[in-house]
C-alpha positions as a printed NumPy array, in Angstrom:
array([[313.672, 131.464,  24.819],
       [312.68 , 132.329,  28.118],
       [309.105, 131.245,  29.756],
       [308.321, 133.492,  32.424],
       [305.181, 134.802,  30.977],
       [303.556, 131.209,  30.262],
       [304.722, 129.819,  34.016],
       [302.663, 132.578,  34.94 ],
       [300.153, 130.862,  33.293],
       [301.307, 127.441,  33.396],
       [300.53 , 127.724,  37.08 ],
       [297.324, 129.152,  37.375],
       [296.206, 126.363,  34.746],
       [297.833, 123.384,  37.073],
       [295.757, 124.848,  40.085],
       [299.496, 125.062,  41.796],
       [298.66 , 128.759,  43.278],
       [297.675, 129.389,  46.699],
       [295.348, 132.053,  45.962],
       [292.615, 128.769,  45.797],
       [289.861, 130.173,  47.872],
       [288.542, 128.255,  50.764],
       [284.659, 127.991,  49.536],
       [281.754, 127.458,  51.491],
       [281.043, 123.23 ,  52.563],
       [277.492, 124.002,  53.357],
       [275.371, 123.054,  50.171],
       [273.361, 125.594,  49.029],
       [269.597, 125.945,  48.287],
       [268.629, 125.581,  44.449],
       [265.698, 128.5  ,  43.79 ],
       [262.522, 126.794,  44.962],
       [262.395, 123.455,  43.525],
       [262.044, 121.033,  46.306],
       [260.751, 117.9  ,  44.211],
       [263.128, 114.817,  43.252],
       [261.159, 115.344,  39.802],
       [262.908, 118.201,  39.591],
       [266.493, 116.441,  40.005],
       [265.888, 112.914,  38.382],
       [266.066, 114.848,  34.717],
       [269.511, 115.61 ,  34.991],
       [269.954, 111.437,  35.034],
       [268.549, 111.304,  31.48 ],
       [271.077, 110.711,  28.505],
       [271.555, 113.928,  26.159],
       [268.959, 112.528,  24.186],
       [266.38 , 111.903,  26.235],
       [266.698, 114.947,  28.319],
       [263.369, 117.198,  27.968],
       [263.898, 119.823,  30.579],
       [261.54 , 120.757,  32.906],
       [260.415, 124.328,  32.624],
       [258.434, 126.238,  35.229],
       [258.078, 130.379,  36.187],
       [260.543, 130.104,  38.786],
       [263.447, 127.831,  37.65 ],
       [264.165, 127.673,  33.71 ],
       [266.298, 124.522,  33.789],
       [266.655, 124.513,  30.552],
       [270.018, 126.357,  31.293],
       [271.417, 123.154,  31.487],
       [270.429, 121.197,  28.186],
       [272.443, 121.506,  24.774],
       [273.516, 125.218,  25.264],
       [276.816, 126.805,  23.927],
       [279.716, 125.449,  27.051],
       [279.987, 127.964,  29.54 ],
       [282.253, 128.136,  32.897],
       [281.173, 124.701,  34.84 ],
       [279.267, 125.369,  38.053],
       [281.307, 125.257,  41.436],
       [280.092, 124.281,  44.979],
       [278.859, 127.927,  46.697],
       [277.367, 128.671,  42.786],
       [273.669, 129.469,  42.175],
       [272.793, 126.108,  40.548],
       [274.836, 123.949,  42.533],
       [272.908, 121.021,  43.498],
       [271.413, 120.956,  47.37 ],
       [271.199, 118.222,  49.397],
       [268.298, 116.973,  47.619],
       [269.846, 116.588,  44.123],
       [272.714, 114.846,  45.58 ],
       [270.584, 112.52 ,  46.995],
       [268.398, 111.927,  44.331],
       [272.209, 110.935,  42.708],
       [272.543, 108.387,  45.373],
       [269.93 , 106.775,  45.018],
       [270.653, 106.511,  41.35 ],
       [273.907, 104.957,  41.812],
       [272.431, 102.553,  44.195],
       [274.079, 104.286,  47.33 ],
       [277.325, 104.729,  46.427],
       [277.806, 108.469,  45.963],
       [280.72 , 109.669,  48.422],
       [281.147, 112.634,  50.028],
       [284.475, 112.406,  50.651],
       [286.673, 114.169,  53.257],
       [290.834, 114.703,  52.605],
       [292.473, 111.702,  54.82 ],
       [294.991, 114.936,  56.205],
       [292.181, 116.547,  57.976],
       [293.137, 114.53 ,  61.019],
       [296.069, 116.555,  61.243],
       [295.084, 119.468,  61.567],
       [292.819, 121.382,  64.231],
       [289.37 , 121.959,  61.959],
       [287.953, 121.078,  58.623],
       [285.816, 123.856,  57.297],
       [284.336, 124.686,  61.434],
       [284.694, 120.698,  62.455],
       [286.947, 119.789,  65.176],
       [289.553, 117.462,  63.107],
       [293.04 , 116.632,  64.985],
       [293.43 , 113.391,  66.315],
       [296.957, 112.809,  67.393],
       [296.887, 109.13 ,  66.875],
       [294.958, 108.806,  63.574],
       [297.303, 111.537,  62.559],
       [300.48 , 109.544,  63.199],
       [298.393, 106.698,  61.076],
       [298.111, 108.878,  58.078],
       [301.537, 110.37 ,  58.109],
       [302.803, 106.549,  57.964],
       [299.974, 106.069,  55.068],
       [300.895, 109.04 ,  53.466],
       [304.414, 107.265,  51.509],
       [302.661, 104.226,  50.825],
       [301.124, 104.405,  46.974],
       [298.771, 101.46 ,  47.753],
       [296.989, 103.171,  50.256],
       [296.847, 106.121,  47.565],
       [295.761, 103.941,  45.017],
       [292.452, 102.417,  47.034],
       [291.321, 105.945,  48.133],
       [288.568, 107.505,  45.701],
       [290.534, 111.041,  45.461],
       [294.253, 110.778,  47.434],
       [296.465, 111.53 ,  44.628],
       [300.522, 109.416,  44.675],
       [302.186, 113.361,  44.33 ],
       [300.285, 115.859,  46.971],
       [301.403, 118.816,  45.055],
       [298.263, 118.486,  42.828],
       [296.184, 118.549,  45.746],
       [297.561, 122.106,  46.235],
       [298.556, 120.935,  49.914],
       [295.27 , 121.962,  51.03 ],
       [294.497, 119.166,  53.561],
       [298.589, 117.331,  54.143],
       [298.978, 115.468,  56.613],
       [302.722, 117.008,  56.842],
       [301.892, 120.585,  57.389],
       [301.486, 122.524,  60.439],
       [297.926, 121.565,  62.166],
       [297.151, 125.226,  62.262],
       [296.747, 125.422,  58.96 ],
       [293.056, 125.055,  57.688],
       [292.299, 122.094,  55.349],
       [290.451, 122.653,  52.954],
       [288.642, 120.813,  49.82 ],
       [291.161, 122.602,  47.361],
       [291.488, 120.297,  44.349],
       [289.42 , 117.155,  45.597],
       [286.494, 116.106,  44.095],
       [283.527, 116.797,  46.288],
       [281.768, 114.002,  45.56 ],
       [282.763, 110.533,  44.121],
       [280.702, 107.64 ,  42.52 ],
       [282.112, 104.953,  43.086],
       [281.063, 103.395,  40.126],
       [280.454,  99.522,  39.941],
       [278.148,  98.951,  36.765],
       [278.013, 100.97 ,  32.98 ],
       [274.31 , 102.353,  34.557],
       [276.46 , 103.861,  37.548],
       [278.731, 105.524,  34.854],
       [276.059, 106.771,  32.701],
       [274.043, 108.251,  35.686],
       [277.464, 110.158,  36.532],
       [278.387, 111.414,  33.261],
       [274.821, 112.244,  32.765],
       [274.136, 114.096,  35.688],
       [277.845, 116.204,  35.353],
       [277.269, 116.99 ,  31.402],
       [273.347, 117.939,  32.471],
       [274.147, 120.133,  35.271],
       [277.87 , 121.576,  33.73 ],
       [279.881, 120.352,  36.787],
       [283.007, 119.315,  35.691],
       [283.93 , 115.479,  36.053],
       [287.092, 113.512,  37.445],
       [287.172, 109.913,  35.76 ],
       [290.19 , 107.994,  38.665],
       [291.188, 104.415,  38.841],
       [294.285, 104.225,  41.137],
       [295.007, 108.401,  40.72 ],
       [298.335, 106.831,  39.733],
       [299.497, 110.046,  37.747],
       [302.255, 112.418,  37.524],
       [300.998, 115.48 ,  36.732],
       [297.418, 115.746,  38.779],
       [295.021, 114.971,  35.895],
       [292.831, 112.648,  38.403],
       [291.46 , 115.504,  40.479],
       [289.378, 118.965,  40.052],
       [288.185, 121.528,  42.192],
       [284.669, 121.454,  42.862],
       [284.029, 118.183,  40.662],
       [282.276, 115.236,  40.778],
       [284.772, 111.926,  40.482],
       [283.521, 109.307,  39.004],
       [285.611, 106.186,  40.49 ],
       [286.357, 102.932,  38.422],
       [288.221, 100.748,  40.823],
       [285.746,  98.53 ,  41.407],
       [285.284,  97.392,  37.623],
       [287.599,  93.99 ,  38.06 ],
       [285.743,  91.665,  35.933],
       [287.929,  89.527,  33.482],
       [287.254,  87.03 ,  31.007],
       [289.678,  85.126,  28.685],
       [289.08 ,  83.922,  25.403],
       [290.855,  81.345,  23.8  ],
       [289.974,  82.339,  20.238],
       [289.387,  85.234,  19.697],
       [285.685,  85.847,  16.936],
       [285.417,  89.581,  17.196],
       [286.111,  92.441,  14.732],
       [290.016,  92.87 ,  13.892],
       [291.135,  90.083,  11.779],
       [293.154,  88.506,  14.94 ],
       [292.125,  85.053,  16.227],
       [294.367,  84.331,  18.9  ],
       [294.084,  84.462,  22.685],
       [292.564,  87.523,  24.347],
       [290.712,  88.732,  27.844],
       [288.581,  91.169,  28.254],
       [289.688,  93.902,  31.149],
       [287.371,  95.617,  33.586],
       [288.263,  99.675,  34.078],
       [289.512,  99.104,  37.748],
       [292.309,  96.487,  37.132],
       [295.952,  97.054,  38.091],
       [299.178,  96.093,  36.482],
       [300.425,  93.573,  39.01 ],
       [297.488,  92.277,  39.957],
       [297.165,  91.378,  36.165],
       [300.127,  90.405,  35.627],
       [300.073,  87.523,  38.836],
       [296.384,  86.728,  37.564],
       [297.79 ,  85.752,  34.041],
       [300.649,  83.422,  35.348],
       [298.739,  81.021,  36.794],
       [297.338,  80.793,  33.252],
       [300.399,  80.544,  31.717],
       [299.845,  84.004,  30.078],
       [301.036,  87.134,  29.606],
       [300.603,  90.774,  27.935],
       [301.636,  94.082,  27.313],
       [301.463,  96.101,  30.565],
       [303.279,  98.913,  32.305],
       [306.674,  98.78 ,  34.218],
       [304.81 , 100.273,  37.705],
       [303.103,  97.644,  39.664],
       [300.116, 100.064,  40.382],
       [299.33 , 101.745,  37.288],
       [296.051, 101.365,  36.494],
       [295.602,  99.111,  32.782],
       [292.53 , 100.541,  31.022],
       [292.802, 104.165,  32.104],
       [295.574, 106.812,  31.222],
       [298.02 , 103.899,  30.416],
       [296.72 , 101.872,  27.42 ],
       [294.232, 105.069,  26.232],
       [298.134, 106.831,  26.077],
       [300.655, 104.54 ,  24.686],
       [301.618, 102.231,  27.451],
       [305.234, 101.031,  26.886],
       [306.209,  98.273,  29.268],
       [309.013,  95.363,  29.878],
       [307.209,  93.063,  27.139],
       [307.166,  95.93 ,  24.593],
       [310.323,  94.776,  22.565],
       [308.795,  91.699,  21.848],
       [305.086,  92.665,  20.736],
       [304.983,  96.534,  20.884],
       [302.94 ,  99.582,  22.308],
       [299.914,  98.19 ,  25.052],
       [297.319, 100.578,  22.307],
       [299.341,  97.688,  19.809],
       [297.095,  94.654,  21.599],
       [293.705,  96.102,  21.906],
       [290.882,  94.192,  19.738],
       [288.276,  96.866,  21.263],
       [287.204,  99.262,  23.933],
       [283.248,  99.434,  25.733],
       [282.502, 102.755,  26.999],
       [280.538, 105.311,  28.108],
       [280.786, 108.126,  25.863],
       [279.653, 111.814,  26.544],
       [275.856, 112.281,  25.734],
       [275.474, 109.025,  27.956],
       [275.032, 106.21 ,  25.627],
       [277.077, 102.706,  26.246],
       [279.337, 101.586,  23.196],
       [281.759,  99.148,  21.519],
       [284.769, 100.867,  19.354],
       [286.231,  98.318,  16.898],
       [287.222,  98.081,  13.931],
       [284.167,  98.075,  12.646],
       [282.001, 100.314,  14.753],
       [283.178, 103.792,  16.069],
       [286.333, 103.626,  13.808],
       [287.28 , 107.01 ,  14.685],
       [286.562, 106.577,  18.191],
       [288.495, 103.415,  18.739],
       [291.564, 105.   ,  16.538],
       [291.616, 108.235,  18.878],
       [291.269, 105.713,  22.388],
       [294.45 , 104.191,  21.174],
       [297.312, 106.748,  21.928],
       [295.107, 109.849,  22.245],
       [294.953, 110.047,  25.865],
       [292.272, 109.366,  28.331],
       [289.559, 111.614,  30.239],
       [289.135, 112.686,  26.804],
       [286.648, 110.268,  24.602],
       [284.274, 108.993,  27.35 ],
       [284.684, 106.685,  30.676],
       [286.151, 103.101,  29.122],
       [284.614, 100.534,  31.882],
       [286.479,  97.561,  29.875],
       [289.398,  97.279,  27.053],
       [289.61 ,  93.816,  25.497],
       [293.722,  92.842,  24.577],
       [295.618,  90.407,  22.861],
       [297.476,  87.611,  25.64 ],
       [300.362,  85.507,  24.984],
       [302.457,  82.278,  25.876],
       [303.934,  82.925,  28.904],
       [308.047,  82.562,  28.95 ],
       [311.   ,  81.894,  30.248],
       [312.709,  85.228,  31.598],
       [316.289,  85.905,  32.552],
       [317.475,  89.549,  33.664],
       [320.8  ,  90.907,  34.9  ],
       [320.687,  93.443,  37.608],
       [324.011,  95.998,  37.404],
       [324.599,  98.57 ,  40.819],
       [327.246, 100.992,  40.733],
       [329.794, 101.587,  43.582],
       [329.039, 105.189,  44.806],
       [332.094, 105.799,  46.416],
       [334.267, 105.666,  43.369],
       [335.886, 108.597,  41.386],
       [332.429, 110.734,  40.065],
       [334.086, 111.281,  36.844],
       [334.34 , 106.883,  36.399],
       [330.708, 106.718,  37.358],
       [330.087, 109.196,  34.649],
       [332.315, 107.518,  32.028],
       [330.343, 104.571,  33.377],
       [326.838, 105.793,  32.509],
       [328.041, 106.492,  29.017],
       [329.311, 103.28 ,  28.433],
       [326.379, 101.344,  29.901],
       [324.064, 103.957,  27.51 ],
       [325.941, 103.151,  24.47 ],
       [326.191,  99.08 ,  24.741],
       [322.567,  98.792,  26.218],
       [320.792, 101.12 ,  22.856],
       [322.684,  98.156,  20.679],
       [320.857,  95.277,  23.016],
       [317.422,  97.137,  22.773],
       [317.748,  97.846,  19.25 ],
       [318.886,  94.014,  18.205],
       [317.75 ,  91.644,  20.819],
       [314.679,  92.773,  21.862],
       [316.228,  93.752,  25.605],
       [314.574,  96.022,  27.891],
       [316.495,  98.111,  30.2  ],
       [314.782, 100.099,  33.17 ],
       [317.234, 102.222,  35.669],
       [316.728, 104.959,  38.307],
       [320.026, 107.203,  38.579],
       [320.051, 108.944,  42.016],
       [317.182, 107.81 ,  43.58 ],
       [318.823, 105.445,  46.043],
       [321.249, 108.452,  46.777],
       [323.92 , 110.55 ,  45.669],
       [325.895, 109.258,  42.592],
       [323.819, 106.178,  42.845],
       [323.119, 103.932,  39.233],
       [321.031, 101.04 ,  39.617],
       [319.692,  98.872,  36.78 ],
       [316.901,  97.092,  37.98 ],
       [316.953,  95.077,  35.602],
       [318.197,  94.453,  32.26 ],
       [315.678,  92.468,  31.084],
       [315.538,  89.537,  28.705],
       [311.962,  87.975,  27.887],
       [312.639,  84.383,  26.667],
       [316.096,  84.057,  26.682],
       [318.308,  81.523,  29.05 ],
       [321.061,  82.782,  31.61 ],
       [323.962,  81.764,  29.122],
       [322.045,  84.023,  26.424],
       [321.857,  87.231,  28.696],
       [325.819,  86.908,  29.876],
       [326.671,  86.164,  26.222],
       [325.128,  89.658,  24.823],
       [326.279,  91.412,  28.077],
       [329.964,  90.637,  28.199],
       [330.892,  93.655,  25.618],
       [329.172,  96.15 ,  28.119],
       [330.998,  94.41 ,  31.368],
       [334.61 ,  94.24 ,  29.539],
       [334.13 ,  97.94 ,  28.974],
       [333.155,  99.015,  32.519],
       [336.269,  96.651,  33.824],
       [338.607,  98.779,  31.34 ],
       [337.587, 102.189,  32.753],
       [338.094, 100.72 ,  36.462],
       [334.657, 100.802,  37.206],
       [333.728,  99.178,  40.362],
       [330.117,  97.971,  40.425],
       [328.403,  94.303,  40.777],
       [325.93 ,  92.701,  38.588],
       [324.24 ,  89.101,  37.969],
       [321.982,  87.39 ,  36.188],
       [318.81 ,  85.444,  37.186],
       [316.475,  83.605,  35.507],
       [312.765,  82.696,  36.342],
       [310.685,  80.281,  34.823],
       [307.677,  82.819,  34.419],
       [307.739,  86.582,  33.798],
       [305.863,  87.661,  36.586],
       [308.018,  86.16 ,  39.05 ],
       [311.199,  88.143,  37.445],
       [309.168,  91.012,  37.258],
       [307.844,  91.235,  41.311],
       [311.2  ,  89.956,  42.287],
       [313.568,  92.622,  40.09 ],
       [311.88 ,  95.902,  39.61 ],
       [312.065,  99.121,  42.224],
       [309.191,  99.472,  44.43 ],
       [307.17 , 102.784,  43.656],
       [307.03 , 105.739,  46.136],
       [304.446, 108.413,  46.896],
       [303.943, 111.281,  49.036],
       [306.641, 113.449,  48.118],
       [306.622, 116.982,  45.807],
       [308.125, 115.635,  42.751],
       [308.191, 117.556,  39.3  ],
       [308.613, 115.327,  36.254],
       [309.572, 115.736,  32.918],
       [310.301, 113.298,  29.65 ],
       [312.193, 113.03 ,  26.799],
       [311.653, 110.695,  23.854],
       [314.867, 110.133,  21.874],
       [315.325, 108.51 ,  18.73 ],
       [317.833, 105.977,  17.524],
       [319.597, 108.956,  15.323],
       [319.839, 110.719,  18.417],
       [321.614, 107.933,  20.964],
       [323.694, 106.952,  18.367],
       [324.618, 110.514,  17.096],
       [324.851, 112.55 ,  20.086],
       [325.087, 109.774,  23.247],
       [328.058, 111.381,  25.029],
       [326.248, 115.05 ,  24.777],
       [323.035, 113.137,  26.219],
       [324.679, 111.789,  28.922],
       [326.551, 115.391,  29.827],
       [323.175, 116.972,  30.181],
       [322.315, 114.007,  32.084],
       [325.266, 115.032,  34.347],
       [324.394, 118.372,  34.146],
       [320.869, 118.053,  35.101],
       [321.769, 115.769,  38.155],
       [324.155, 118.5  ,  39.569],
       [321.309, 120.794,  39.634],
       [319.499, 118.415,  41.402],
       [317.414, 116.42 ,  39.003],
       [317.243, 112.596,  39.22 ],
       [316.847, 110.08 ,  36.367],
       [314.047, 107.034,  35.941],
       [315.345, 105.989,  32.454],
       [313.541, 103.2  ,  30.001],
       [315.73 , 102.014,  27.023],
       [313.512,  99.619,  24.603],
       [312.558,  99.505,  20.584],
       [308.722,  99.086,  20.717],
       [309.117,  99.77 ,  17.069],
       [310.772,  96.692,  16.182],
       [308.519,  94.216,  17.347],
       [306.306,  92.849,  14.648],
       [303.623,  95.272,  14.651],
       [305.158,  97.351,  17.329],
       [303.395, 101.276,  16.991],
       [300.918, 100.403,  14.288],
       [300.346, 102.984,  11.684],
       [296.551, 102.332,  12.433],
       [296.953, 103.842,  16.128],
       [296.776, 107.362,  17.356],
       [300.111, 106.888,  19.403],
       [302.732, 109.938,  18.586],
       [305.008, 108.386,  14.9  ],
       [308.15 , 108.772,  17.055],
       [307.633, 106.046,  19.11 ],
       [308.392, 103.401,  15.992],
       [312.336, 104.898,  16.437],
       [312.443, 105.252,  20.064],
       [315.138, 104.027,  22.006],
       [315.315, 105.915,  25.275],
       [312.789, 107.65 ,  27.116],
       [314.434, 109.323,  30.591],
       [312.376, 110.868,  33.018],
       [313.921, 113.905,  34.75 ],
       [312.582, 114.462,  38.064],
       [312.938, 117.524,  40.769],
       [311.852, 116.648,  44.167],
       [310.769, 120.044,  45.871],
       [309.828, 121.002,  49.383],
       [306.592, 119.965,  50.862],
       [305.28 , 123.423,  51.563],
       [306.898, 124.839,  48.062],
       [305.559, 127.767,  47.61 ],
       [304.477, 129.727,  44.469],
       [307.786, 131.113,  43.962],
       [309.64 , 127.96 ,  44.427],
       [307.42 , 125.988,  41.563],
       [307.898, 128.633,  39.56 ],
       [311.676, 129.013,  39.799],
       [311.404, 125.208,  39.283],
       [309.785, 125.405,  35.955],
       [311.321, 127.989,  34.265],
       [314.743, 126.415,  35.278],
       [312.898, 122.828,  33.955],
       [311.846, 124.579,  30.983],
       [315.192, 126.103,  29.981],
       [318.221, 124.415,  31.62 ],
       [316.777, 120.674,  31.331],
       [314.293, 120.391,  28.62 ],
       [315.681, 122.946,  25.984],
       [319.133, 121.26 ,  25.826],
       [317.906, 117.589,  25.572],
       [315.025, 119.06 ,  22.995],
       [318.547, 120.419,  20.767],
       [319.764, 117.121,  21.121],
       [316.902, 115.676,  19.813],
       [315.378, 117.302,  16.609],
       [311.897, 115.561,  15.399],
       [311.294, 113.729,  18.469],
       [308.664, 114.319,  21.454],
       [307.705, 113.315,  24.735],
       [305.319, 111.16 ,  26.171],
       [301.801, 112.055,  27.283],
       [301.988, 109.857,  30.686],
       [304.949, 111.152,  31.546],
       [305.738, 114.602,  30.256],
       [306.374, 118.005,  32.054],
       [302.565, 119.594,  32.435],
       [303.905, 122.385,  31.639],
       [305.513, 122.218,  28.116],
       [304.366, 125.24 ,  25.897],
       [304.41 , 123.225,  23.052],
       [302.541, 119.924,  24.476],
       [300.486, 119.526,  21.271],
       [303.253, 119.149,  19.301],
       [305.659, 117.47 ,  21.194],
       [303.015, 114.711,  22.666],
       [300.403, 114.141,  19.623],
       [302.405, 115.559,  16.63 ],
       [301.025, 114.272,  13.285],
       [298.23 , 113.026,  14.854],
       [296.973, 116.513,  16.65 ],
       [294.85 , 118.02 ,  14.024],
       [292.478, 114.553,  13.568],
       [292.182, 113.938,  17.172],
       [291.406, 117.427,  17.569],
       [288.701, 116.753,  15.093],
       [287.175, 113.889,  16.563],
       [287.091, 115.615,  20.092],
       [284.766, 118.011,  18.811],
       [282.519, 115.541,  17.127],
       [282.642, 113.271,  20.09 ],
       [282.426, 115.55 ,  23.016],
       [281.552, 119.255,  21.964],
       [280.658, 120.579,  25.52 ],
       [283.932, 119.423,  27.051],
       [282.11 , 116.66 ,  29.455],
       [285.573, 115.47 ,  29.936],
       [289.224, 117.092,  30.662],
       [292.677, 117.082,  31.944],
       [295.526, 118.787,  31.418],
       [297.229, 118.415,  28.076],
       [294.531, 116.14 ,  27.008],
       [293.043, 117.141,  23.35 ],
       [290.079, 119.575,  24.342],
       [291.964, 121.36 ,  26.923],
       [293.033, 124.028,  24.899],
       [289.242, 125.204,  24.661],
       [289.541, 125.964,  28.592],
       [291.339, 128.282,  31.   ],
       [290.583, 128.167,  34.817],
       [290.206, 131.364,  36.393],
       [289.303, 132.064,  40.024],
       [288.51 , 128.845,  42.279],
       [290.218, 126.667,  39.761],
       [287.164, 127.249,  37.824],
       [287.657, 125.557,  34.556],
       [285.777, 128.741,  31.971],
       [285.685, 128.084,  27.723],
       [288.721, 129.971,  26.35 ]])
């Protein structure tokens, strides 16, 4: 099957086109209200909202009508300057009006006088460092969802321009803050941005012409020893603020002597699009899924009220928050998670000599593949690689990882995998350290994360059956793929076969309780790709890359945190089973679409036309 009619569409939907329209920054003037009255009813909760009604403004437009196309900066009932600072005051003075960081390379933003050689060299250094990204309100890692309308790496003549930023941010530090935002976006149909770190691959923590509503501030944390609350668990626990991030977790816990379920990338924000999606991670094989550990979730939900999901109030709610994706069910300001013992770790780190024969290195990958599925699926191993990344024919395991088992252990279960590589001729070095902690093996051993480039990822979940069955036709696609220049972030682990491990009582896709491998296939593209380019890159993503390891794969999916955006068949392949009930619950939950992104459930109900104007379907 061939795609060129949904790229086409694909496209438009991703905001990728250039045909984005540079719209007007002045703010324009509402029809004759001129009274903070006037703007401090679109604060109230959907239920308290009694619209104000007068001969010149009918604002009941705004209140529990049928959804219609949300309102844009340059529209008609925009808010003035006025309205956004009755918002401020609100939110206690923390609304942003934020400007793209590029604009200081180039010569004007929207009529200002912008280039500043020196602050421009700044930013261009900035611009590949994700922490930087990840403490702005609206810089996104990947600039290619910003619709390089304000990079610092294009030519200064070039206008910047708002394109896909948020116009204005709260930067949100209490549940009143959130409610105010989500309030005032639902009242006055402007569409809303929820962002922690805007650690994403596919752009779903920005909007053109929306408000953002910023969470990286929430960093409270409290641990419990005992756990009281709903669940039937009664172990140890903490309780998570919205704006914590993996590593800083992860160092908070060891000097506790703890641990828990978090994600593989050091920045990746914990209560947001990871846990509300899945969230494998390096301590998966021993106690399952991230959605596996959480007791309950406290959040804001769409008409504005504040709420616990358990498992005994907002059943529904808190089943859907667990694998169904977030910017879907309301802003979560905290998730509460089972902790654990921490442990001794030992890992093995294995780097392949890329100057060998390419067809060894090949035979290489198979072998490592086919040993490494046997040490995820029956030792509780998990094994995290990048192939090409460091350079052509490069394959570095970074690490094999071993929670809670001793050096002697890890070389015991790897020698079957090294005498194989040695009988091939394989030239490569590995070794095996061991740290006291996890968090020390885990800052010391894993890659660094990058930013700033034009990358296009897509996913694969595979199955047991499948590595077993078809390994050395996975791996020739793999070689395929990388000769027509694709490169691999691959995760081999069994969340399925820890104790609990992808609970039946979560919304996380069935497939995961028989995963064994989930590769990420990556295309890094120009900077100034053009609409041609990404959509030559798509179609060829679509039916060279994704179509063969899909045959290879029967029954199995992808995963919603790191999928290609543009799948046709993202319902299926993400949600599966579980489409049709969280489908369901959206609609209860959220029936004027308060909250979306891109392949989240809801989105189907929207198209964006003109502007990146996100219109009902």
């Amino acid at each position: 099957m061939r795609y060129s009619t949904f790229i086409a569409l694909a496209m438009a939907m991703a905001g990728l086109s250039a045909a984005i329209p540079v719209d007007p920054i002045t703010e324009p003037a509402p029809p004759t209200e001129q009274d903070e009255d006037y703007w401090k009813q679109f604060l109230l909760p959907e239920a308290e909202a009694t619209p104000i009604l007068n001969e010149t403004h009918v604002t009941k437009r705004f209140f529990n009508l049928p959804k219609t196309c949300k309102t844009m900066p340059g529209d008609l009932f925009w808010p003035g300057t006025l309205g956004w600072k009755v918002l401020d005051l609100a939110v206690g003075g923390r609304l942003i009006k934020p400007k793209p960081a590029g604009r200081v390379c180039h010569n004007s933003f929207y009529g200002e006088s912008t280039y500043n050689a020196a602050a421009c060299g700044q930013m261009q250094g900035n611009w590949y460092d994700p922490d930087w990204h990840f403490t702005d309100p609206i810089e996104p890692i990947w600039p290619a969802w910003a619709n390089f309308s304000c990079s610092p790496l294009d030519s200064r003549e070039n206008p910047c321009t708002y394109g896909k930023y948020s116009r204005y941010v709260v930067d949100a530090k209490s549940v009143s803050d959130v409610q105010k935002a989500v309030n005032w976006a639902r009242n006055l149909n402007i569409r809303l941005v929820v962002r922690n770190t805007g650690h994403d691959f596919m752009g779903k923590s920005m909007g053109a012409g929306s408000l953002g509503l910023w969470t990286h501030n929430f960093k409270d944390l409290v641990f419990y020893d005992k756990w009281t609350g709903p669940g039937g668990y009664n172990g140890q626990a903490m309780k998570v603020g919205a704006g914590w991030q993996t590593a800083d977790l992860y160092r908070t816990l060891k000097a506790k002597g703890k641990v828990f379920v978090g994600g593989e990338c050091a920045g990746v924000g914990f209560s947001g699009g990871y846990i509300q999606g899945g969230g494998h991670g390096p301590l998966s094989p021993l106690f399952g899924m991230a959605t596996d550990q959480v007791l309950e979730f406290e959040l804001v939900k769409a008409d504005g009220t504040f709420v616990k999901a358990n498992a005994n109030v907002n059943k529904d709610l808190f089943w859907a928050l667990r694998g169904g994706g977030a910017a879907t069910w309301g802003v979560v300001t905290s998730v509460t998670v089972k902790t654990f013992n921490d442990m001794t770790t030992s890992a093995n780190v294995v780097i392949f000599d890329t100057t060998q024969n390419e067809d060894t290195i090949w035979k290489g990958i198979e072998i490592f593949h086919a040993e490494t599925y046997k040490l995820a699926d029956e030792h509780k191993f998990y094994i995290y690689y990048e192939l090409g990344f460091a350079g052509p024919n490069s394959f570095r395991v970074k690490p094999i990882l071993a929670p809670g088992k001793t050096a002697a252990q890890v070389d015991a279960l790897l020698q079957p995998l090294f005498t194989k590589l040695n009988a091939i001729g394989l030239v490569y070095t590995q070794q095996t350290y061991t740290y006291t902690n996890f968090y020390d093996c885990y800052i010391d051993l894993f890659e660094g994360e990058g930013s700033g480039v034009t990358m296009y990822t897509s996913a694969r979940l595979f199955k047991f059956e499948h590595v077993y069955q078809n390994n050395t036709e996975i791996i020739q696609q793999f070689r395929n793929a990388y000769n027509q220049g694709h490169i691999f972030v691959g995760h081999i682990l069994a969340p399925g076969h820890a104790p609990g491990g992808v609970g039946a009582d979560t919304s996380v896709n069935p497939i995961f309780r028989d995963m064994a491998m989930l590769p990420l296939f990556n295309m890094l593209l120009p900077d100034n790709a053009g609409d041609a380019e990404w959509a030559a890159a798509i179609e060829h993503t679509l039916n060279d890359i994704d179509a063969p390891f899909q045959a290879l794969s029967p029954g199995a999916g992808t995963y919603l945190n790191e999928m290609n955006i543009f799948d046709p068949d993202w319902q299926q392949n993400v949600y599966g089973v579980n489409w049709n009930r969280l489908a369901a619950i959206k609609e209860q939950v959220d029936p004027r679409g308060v909250f979306y992104a891109e392949t989240a459930v809801g989105s189907q109900n929207w198209k964006k036309v003109a502007g990146d104007r996100l219109c009902p379907v």
